[in-house]
VORO-545516 format. One line per 8 residues: their letters; for each residue x, y, z of N, C-alpha, C, O. Coordinates in steps of 0.05 Angstrom, whole numbers, plus 5000, padded with zeros to 4 digits. Layout:
! VORO-545516
A) X/Y/Z/X/Y/Z/X/Y/Z/X/Y/Z ~ ...
***
This chain:
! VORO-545516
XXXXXXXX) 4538/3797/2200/4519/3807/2220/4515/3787/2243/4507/3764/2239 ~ 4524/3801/2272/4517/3782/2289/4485/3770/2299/4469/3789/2302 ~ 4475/3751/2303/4457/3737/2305/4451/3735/2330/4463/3720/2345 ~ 4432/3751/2337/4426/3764/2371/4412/3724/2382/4402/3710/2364 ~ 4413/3718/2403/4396/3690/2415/4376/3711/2434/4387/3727/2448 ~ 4350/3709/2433/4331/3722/2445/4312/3696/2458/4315/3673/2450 ~ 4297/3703/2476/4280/3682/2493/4248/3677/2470/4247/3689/2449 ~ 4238/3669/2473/4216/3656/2457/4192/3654/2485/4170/3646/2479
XXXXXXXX) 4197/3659/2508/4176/3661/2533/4187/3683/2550/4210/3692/2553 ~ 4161/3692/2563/4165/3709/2579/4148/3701/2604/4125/3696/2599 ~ 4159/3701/2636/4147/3711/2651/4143/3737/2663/4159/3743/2680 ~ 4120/3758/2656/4116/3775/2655/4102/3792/2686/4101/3815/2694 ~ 4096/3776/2693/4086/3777/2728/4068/3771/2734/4059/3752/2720 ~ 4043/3783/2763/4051/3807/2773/4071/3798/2794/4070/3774/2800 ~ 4087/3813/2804/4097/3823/2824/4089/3811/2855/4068/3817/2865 ~ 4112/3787/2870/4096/3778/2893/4072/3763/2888/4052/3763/2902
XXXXXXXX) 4077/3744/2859/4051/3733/2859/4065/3703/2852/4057/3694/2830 ~ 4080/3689/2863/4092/3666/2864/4116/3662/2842/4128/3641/2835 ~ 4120/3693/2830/4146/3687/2802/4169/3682/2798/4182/3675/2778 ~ 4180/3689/2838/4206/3672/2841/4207/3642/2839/4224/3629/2827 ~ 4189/3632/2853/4182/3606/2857/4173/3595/2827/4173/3571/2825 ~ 4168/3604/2812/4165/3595/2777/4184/3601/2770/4187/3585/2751 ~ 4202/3614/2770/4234/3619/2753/4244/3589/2763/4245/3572/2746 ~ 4251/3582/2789/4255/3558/2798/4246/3535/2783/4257/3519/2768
XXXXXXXX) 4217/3536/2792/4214/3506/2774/4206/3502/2753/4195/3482/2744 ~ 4213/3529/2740/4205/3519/2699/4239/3520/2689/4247/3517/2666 ~ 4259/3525/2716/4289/3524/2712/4295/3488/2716/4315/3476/2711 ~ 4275/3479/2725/4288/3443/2737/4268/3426/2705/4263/3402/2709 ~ 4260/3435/2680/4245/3421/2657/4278/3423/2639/4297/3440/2640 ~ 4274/3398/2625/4305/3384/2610/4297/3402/2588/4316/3410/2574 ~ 4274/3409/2581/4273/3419/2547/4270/3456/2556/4261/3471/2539 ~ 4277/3469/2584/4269/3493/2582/4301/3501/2594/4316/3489/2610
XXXXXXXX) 4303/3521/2583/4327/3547/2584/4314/3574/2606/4298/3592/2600 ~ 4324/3570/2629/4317/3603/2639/4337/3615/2637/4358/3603/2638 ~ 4336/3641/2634/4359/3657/2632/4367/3662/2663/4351/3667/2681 ~ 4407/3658/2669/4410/3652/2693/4407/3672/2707/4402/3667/2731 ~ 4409/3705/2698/4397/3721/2718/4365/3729/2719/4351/3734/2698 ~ 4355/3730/2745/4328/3728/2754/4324/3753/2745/4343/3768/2746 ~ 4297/3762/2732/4295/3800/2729/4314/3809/2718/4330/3821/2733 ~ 4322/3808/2689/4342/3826/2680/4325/3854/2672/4336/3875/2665
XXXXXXXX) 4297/3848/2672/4281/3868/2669/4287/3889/2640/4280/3913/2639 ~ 4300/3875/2618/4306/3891/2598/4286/3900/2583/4284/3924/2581 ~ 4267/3885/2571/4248/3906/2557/4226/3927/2576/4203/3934/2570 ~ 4241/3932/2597/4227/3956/2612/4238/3973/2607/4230/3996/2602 ~ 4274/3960/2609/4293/3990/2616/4304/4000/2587/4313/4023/2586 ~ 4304/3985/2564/4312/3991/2544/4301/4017/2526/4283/4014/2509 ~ 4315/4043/2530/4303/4068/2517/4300/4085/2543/4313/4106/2544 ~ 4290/4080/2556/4281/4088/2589/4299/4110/2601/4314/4108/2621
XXXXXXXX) 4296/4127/2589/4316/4158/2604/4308/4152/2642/4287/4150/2654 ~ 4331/4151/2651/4332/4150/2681/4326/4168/2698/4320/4164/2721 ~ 4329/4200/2683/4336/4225/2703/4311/4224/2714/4307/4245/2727 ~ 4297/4213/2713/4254/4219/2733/4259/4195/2750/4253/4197/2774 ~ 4267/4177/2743/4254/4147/2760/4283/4139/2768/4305/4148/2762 ~ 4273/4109/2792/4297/4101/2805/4308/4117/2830/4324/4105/2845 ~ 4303/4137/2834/4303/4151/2859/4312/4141/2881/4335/4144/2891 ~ 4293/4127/2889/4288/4109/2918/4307/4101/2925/4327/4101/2910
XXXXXXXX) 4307/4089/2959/4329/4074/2973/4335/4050/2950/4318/4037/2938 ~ 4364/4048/2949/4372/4022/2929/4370/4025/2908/4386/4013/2894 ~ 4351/4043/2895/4339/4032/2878/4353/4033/2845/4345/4020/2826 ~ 4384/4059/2847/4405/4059/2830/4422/4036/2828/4430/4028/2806 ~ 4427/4025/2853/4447/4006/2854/4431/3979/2845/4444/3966/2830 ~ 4405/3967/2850/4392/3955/2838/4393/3955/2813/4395/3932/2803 ~ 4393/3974/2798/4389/3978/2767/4414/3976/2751/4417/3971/2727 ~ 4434/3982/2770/4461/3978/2757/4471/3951/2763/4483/3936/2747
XXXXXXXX) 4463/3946/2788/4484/3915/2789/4462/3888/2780/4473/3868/2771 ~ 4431/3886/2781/4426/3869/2764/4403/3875/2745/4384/3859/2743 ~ 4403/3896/2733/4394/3892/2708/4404/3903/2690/4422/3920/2693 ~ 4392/3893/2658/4411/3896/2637/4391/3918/2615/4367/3912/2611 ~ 4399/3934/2608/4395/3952/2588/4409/3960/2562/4409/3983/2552 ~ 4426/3934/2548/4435/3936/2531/4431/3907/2511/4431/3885/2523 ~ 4428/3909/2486/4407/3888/2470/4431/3857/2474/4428/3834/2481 ~ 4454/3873/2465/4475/3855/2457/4489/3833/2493/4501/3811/2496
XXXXXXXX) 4480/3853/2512/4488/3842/2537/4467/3829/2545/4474/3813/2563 ~ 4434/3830/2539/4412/3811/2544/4420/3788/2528/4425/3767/2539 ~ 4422/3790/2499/4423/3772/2483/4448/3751/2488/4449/3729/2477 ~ 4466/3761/2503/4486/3743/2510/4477/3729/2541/4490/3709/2548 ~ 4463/3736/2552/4453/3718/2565/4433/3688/2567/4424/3673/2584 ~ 4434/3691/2539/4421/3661/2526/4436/3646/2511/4428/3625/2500 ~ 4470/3659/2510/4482/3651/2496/4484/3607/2495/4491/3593/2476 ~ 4476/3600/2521/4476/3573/2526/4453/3558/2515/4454/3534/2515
XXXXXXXX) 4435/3569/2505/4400/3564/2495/4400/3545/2476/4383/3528/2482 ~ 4413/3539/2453/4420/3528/2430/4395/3503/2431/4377/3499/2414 ~ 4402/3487/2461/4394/3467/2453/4368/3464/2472/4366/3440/2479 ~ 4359/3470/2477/4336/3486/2490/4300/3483/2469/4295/3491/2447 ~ 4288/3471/2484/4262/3489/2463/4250/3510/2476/4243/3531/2465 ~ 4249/3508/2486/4229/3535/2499/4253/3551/2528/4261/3543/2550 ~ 4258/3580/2510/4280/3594/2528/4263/3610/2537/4243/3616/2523 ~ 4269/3622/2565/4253/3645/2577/4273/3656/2593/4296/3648/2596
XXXXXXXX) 4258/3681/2606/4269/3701/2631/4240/3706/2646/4217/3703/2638 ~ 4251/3713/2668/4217/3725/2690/4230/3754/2694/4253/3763/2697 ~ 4206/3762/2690/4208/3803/2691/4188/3807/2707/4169/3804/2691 ~ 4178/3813/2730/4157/3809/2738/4138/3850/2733/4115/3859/2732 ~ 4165/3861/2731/4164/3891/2723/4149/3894/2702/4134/3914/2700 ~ 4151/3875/2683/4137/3879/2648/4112/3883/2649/4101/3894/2630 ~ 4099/3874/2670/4066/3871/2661/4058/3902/2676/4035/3909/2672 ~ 4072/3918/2691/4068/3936/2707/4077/3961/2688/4065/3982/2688
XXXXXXXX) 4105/3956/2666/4111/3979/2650/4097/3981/2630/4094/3961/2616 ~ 4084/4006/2621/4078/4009/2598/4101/4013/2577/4095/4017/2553 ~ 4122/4013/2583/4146/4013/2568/4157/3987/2549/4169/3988/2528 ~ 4148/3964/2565/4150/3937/2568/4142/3924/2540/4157/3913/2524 ~ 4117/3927/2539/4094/3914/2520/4109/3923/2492/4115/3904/2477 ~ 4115/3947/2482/4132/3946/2459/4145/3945/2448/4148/3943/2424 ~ 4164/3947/2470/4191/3933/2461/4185/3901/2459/4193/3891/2438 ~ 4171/3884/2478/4164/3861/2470/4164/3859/2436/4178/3850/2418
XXXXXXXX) 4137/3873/2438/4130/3865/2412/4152/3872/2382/4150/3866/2359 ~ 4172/3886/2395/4190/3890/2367/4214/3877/2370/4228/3872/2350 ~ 4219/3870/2391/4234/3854/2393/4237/3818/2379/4250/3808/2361 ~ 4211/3807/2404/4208/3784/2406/4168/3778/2398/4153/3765/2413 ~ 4160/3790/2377/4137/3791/2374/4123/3760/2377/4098/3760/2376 ~ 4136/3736/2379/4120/3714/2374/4130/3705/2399/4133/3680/2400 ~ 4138/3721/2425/4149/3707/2452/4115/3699/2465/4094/3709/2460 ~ 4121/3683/2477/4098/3672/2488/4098/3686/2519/4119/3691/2530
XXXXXXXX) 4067/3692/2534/4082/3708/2556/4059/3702/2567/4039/3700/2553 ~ 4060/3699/2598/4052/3687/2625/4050/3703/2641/4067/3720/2640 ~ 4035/3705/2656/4023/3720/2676/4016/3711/2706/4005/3689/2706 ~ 4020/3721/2730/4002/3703/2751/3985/3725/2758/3993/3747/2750 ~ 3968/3726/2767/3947/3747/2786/3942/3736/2817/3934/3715/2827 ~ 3951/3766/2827/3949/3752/2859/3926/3779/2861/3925/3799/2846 ~ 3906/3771/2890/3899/3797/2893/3904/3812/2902/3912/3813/2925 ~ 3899/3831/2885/3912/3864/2887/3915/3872/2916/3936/3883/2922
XXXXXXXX) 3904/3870/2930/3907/3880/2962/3929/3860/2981/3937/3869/3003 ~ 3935/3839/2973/3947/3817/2986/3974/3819/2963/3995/3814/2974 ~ 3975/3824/2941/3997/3825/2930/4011/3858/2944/4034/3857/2953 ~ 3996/3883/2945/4008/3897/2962/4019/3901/2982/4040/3913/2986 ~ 4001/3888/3001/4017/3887/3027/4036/3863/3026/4056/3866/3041 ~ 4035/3837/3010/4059/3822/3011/4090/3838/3001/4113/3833/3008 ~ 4077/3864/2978/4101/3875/2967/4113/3892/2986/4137/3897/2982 ~ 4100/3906/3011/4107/3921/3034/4121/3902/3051/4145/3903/3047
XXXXXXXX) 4113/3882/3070/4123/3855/3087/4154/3854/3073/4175/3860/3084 ~ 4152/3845/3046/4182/3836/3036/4204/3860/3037/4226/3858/3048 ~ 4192/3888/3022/4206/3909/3039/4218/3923/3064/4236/3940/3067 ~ 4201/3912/3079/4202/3910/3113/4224/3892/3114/4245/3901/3122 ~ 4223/3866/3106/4241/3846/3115/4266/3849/3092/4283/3831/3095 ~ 4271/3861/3078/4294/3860/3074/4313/3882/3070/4334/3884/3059 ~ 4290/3905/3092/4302/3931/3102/4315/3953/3083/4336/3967/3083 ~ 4294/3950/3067/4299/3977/3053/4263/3996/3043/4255/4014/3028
XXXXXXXX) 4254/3980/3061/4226/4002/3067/4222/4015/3092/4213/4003/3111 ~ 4233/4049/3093/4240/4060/3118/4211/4060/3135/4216/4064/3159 ~ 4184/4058/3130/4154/4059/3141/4153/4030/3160/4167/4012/3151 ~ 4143/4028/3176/4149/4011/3194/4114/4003/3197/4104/3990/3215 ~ 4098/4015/3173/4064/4018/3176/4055/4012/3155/4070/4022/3138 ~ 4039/4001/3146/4027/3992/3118/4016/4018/3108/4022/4028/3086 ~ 3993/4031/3130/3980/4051/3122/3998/4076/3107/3997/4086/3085 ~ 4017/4083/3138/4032/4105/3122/4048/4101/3101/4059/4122/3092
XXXXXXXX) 4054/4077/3087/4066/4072/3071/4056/4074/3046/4070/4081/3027 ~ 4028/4066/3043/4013/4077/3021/4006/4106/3025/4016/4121/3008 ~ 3992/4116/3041/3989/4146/3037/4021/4164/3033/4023/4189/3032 ~ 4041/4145/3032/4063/4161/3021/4071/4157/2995/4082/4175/2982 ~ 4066/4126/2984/4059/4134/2960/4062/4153/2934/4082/4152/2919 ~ 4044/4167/2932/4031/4193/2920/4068/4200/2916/4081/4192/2897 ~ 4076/4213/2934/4096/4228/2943/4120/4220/2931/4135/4235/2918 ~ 4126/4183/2937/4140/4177/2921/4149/4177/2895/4172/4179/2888
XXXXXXXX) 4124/4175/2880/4116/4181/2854/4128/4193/2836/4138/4188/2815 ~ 4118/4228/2863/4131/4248/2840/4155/4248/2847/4169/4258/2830 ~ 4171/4238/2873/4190/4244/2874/4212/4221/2852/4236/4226/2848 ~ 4200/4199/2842/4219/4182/2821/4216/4159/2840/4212/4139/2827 ~ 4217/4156/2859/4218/4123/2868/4207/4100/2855/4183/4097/2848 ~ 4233/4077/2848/4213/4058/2828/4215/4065/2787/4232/4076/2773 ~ 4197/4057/2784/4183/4038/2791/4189/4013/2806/4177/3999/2822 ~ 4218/4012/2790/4229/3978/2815/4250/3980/2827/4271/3988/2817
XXXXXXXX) 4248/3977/2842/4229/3955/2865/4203/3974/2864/4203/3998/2860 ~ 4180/3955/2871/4162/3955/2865/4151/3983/2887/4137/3976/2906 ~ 4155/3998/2886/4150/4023/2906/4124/4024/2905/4111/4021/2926 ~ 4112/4027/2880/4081/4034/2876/4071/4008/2884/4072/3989/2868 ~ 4061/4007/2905/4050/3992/2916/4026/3975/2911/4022/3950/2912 ~ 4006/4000/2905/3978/3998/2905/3972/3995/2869/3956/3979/2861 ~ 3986/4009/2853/3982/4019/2828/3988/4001/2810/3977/3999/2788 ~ 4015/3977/2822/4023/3951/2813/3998/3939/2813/3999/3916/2803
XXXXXXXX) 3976/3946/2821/3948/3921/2827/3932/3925/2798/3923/3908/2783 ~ 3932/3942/2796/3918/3946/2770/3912/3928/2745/3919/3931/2722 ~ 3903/3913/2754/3918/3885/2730/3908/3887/2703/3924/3883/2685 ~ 3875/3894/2698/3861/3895/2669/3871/3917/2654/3871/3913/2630 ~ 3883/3951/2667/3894/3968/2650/3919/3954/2643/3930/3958/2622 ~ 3930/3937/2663/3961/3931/2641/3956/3905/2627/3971/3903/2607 ~ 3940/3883/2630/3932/3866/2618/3923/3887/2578/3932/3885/2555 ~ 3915/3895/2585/3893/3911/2564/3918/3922/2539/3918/3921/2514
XXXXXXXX) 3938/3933/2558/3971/3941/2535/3986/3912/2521/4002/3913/2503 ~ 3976/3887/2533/3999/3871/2517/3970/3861/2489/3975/3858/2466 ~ 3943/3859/2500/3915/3851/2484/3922/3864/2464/3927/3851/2444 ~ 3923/3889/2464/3925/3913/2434/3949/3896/2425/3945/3889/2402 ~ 3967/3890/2432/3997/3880/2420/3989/3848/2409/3990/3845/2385 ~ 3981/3828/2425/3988/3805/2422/3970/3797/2426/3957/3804/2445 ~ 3956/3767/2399/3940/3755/2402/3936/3739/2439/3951/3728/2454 ~ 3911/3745/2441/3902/3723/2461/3918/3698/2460/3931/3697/2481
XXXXXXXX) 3922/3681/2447/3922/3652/2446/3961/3661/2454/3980/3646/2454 ~ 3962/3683/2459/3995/3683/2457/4008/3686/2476/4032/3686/2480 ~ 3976/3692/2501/3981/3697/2532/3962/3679/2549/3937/3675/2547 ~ 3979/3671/2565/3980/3653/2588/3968/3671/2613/3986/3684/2623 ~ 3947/3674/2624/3944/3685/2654/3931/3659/2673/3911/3645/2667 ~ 3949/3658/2696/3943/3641/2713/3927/3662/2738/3930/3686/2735 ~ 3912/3653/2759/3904/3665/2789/3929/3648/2808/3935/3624/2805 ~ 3940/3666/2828/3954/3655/2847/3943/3635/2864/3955/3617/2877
XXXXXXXX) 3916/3641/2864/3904/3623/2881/3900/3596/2869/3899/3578/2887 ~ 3896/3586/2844/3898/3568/2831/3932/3550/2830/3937/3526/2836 ~ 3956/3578/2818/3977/3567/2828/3986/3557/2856/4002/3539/2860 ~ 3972/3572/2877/3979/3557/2902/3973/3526/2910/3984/3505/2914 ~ 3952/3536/2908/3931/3501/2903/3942/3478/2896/3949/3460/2911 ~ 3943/3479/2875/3951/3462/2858/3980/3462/2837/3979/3457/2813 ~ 4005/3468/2852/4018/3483/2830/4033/3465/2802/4043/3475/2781 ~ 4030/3439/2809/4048/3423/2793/4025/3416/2770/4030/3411/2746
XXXXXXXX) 4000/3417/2779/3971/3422/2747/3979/3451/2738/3984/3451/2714 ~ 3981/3472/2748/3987/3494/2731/4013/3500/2723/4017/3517/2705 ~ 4031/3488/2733/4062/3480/2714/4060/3458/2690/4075/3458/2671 ~ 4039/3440/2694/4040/3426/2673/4022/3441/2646/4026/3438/2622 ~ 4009/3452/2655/3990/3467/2637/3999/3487/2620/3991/3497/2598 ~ 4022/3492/2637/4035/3517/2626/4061/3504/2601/4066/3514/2579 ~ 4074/3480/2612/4088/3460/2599/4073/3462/2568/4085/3474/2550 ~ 4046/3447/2565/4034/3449/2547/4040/3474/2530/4052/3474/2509
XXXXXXXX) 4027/3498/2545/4034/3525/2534/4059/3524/2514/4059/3526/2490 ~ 4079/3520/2529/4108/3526/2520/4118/3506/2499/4141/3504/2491 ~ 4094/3488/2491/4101/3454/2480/4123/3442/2483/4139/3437/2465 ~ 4124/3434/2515/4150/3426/2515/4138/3395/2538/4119/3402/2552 ~ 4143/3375/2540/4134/3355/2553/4125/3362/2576/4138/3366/2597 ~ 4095/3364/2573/4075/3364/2598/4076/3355/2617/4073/3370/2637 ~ 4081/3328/2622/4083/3307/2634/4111/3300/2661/4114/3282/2678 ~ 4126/3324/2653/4142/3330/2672/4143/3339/2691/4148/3363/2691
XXXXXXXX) 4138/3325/2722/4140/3341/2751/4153/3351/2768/4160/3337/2787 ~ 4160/3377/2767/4177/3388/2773/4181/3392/2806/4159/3400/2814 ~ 4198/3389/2826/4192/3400/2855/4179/3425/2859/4183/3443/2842 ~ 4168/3427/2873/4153/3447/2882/4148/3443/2913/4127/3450/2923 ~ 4165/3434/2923/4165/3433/2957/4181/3458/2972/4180/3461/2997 ~ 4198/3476/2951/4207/3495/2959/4192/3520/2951/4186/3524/2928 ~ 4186/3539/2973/4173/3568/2957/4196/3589/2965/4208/3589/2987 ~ 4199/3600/2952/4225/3625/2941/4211/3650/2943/4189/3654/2933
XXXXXXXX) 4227/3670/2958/4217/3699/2965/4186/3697/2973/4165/3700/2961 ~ 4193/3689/3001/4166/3686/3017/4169/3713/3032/4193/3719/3034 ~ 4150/3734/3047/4153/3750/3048/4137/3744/3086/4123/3726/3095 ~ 4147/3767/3095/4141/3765/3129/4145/3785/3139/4147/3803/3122 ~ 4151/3796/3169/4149/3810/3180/4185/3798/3197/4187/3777/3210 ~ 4197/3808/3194/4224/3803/3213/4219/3803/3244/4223/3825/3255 ~ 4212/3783/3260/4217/3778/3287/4240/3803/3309/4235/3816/3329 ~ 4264/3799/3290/4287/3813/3303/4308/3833/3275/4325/3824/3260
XXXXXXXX) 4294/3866/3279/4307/3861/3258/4339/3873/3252/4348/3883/3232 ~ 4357/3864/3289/4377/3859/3276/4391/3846/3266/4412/3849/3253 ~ 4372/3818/3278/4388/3796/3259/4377/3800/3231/4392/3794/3213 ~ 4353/3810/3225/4351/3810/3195/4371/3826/3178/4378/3817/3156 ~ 4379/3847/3187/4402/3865/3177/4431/3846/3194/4446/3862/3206 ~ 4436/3831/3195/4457/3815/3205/4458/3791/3175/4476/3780/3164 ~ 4435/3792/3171/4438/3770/3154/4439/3784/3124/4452/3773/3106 ~ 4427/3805/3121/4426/3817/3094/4454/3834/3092/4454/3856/3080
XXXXXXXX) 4473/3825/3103/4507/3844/3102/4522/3818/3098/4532/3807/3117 ~ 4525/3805/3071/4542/3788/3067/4565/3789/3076/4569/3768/3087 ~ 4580/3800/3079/4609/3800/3086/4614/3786/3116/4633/3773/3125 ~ 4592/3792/3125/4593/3781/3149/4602/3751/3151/4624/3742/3146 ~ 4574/3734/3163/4572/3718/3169/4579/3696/3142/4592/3675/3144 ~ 4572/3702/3128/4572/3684/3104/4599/3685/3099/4604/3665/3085 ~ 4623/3700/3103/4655/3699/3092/4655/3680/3113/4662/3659/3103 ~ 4649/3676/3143/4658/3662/3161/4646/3635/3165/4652/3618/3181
XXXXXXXX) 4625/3634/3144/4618/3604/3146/4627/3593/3116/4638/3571/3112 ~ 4624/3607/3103/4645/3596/3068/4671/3580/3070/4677/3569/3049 ~ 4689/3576/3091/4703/3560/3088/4698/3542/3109/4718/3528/3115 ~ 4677/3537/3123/4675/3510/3138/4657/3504/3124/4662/3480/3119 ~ 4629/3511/3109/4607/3501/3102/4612/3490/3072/4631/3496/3058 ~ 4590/3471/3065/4586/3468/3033/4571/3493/3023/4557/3500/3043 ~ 4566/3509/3002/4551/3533/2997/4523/3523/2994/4506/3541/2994 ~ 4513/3492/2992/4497/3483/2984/4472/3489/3021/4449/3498/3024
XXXXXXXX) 4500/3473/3046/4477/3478/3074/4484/3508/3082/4472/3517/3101 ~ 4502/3523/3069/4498/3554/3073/4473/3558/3065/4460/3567/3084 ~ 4461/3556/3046/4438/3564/3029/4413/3557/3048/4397/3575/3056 ~ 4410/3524/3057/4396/3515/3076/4391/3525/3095/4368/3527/3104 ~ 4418/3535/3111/4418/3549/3133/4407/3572/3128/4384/3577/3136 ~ 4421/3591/3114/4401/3620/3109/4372/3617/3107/4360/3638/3114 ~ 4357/3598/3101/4339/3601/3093/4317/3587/3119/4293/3591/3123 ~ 4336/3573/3132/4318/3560/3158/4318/3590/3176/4297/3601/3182
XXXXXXXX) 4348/3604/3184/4348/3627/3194/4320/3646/3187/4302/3648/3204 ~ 4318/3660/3162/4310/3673/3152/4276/3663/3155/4258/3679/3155 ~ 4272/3633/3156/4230/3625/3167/4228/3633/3202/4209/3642/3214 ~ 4258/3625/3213/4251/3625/3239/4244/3661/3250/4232/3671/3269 ~ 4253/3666/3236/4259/3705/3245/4236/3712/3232/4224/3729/3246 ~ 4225/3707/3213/4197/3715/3203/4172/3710/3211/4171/3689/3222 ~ 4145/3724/3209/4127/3713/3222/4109/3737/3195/4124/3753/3184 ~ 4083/3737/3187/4063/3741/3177/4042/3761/3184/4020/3760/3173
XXXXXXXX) 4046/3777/3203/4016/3798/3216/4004/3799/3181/4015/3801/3158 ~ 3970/3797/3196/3950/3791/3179/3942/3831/3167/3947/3853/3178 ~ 3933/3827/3149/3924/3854/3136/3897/3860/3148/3877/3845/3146 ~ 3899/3883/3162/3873/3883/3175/3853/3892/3156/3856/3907/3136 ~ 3825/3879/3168/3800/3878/3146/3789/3904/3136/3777/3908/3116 ~ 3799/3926/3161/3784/3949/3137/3804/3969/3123/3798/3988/3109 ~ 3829/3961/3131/3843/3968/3109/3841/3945/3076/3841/3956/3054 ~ 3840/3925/3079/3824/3902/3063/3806/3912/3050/3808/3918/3026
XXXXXXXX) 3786/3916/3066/3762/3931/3051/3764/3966/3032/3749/3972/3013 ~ 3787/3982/3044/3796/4007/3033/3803/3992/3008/3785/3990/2991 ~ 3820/3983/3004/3835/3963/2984/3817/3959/2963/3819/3974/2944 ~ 3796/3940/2963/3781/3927/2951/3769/3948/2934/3767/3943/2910 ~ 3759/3976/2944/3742/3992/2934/3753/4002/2927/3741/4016/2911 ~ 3782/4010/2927/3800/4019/2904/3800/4001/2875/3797/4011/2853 ~ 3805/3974/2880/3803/3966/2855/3780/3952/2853/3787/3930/2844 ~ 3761/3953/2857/3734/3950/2852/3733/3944/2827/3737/3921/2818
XXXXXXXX) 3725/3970/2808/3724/3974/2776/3742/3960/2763/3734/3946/2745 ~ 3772/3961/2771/3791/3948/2755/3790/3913/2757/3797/3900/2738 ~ 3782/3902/2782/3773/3874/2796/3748/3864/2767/3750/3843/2754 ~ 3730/3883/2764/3702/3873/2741/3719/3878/2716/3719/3862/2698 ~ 3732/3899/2716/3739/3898/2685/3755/3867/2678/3751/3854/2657 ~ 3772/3861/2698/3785/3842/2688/3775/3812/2689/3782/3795/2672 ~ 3757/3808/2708/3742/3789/2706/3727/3786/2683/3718/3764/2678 ~ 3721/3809/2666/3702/3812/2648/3726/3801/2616/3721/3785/2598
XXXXXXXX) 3753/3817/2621/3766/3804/2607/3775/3782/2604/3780/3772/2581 ~ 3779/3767/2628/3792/3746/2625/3771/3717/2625/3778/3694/2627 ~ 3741/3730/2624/3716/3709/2631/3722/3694/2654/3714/3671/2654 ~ 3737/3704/2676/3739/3689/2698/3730/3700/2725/3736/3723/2732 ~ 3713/3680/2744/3688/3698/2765/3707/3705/2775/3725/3687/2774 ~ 3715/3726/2788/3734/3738/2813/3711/3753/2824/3711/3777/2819 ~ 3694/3746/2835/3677/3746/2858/3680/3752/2886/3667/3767/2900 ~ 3703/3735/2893/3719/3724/2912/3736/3746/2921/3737/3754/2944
XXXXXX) 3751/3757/2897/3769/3778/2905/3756/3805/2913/3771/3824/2917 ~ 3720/3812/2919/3705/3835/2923/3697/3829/2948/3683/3846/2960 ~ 3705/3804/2963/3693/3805/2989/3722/3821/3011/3744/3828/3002 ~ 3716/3822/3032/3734/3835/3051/3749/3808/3065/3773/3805/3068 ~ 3730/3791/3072/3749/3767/3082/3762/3747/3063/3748/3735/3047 ~ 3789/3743/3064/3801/3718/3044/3790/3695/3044/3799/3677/3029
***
């Protein structure tokens, strides 16, 4: 009988709440294993009849070219883990599927699993901005993009990419699916705003979590999948058509100042328009109820997240 290698941690999400930028630097700790593809998103998709969902622009070719829905093709992705203490993957989808949470638990019932919370109205519109910029959100409007929504829904778009915009915010009803499953002491929830702050105290904290040497400081001078508004967006679609430019700089460049370069390109073309306050405020009173419930769960004041200004 073959002997599956499965992860022992999970980053579970939410969504746009600094989890690329944690795949990174819990990938630079000597005693931790990430698995090398980002989001293989398997205990979402595992069982998961397709004919309703996935719809959306991309959103087939996404699911086929990087994620994995087969036990023996996840499990070979840790095949390097051996010597590893603490192996993980980031799913940022898991904490959003209700599909997620039980396969966890039959799978990998003693995986340890992490969370960030951004707030719900600022994790949406960051999840809109990044769609905008990497041109496959045809709405050119925040507003109409949620009141389309609804529509999406029934039509299958998604769940991932993160289509549901607004519904991804929900944090205490999906918090509340892994609680029934898994002791407390077996989940990690951080606030984004804490990870921003301070991120190398809540990497070490989390270190602890994973018992793997605390005391290790990882870089954190780089942030990964920052999200914006495209300046120009044909260079942004200039830059998102590999064949292009990147075949024509691959044999003069190292792949290392390709990387640099894309990424200086990609701040200078971007810029941030602010979420205006009474859509902010629409926002807020949507998750109002769900904002107390989870504060109530997690005994932590989110006060902060009921006002209209950040």
């Amino acid at each position: 009988m073959t002997t599956l290698t499965l992860p022992n941690f999970l980053v579970i999400g939410a969504a746009r709440s600094g989890t690329a930028s944690l795949y990174h630097y819990l990938r630079q700790h000597p005693q931790i294993y990430m698995c090398p593809l980002n989001e293989p998103n398997f205990f979402a998709l595992e069982g998961l009849a397709l004919d309703d969902c996935f719809n959306g622009p991309i959103d087939r070719r996404n699911v086929e070219q990087y994620c994995v829905r087969e036990l023996s093709a996840y499990s070979a992705l840790f095949a390097d883990s051996t010597r590893a203490r603490a192996v993980g993957e980031s799913s940022p989808l898991y904490l959003y599927s209700s599909h997620a949470p039980g396969n966890i638990h039959r799978h990998v019932p003693h995986a340890r699993l992490i969370a960030i919370l951004r707030h719900p109205a600022d994790r949406a519109y960051s999840n809109f901005l990044d769609y905008v910029r990497v041109g496959i959100e045809p709405l050119r409007e925040f507003p109409n993009a949620l009141r389309a929504e609804a529509d999406r829904l029934r039509a299958g778009w998604g769940p991932w990419p993160f289509w549901h915009y607004t519904r991804v915010g929900f944090y205490a009803a999906q918090l509340r699916r892994y609680f029934q499953l898994f002791p407390r002491e077996q989940v990690r929830v951080y606030l984004y705003e804490d990870y921003t702050a301070d991120p190398v105290r809540v990497l070490q904290d989390l270190f602890e979590f994973l018992d793997v040497d605390s005391t290790f400081r990882p870089d954190t001078s780089v942030r990964h999948n920052v999200s914006g508004w495209p300046r120009s967006q044909t260079l942004q679609a200039f830059l998102h058509q590999p064949g292009r430019w990147r075949d024509r700089l691959k044999h003069l460049l190292p792949a290392r100042l390709q990387r640099w370069l894309g990424k200086h390109v990609h701040a200078l073309n971007t810029v941030k328009p602010p979420l205006s306050s009474a859509l902010r405020r629409e926002l807020i009173q949507l998750y109002r109820e769900d904002i107390l419930e989870l504060q109530a769960l997690l005994q932590r004041d989110l006060s902060a997240w009921l006002k209209a200004d950040p």
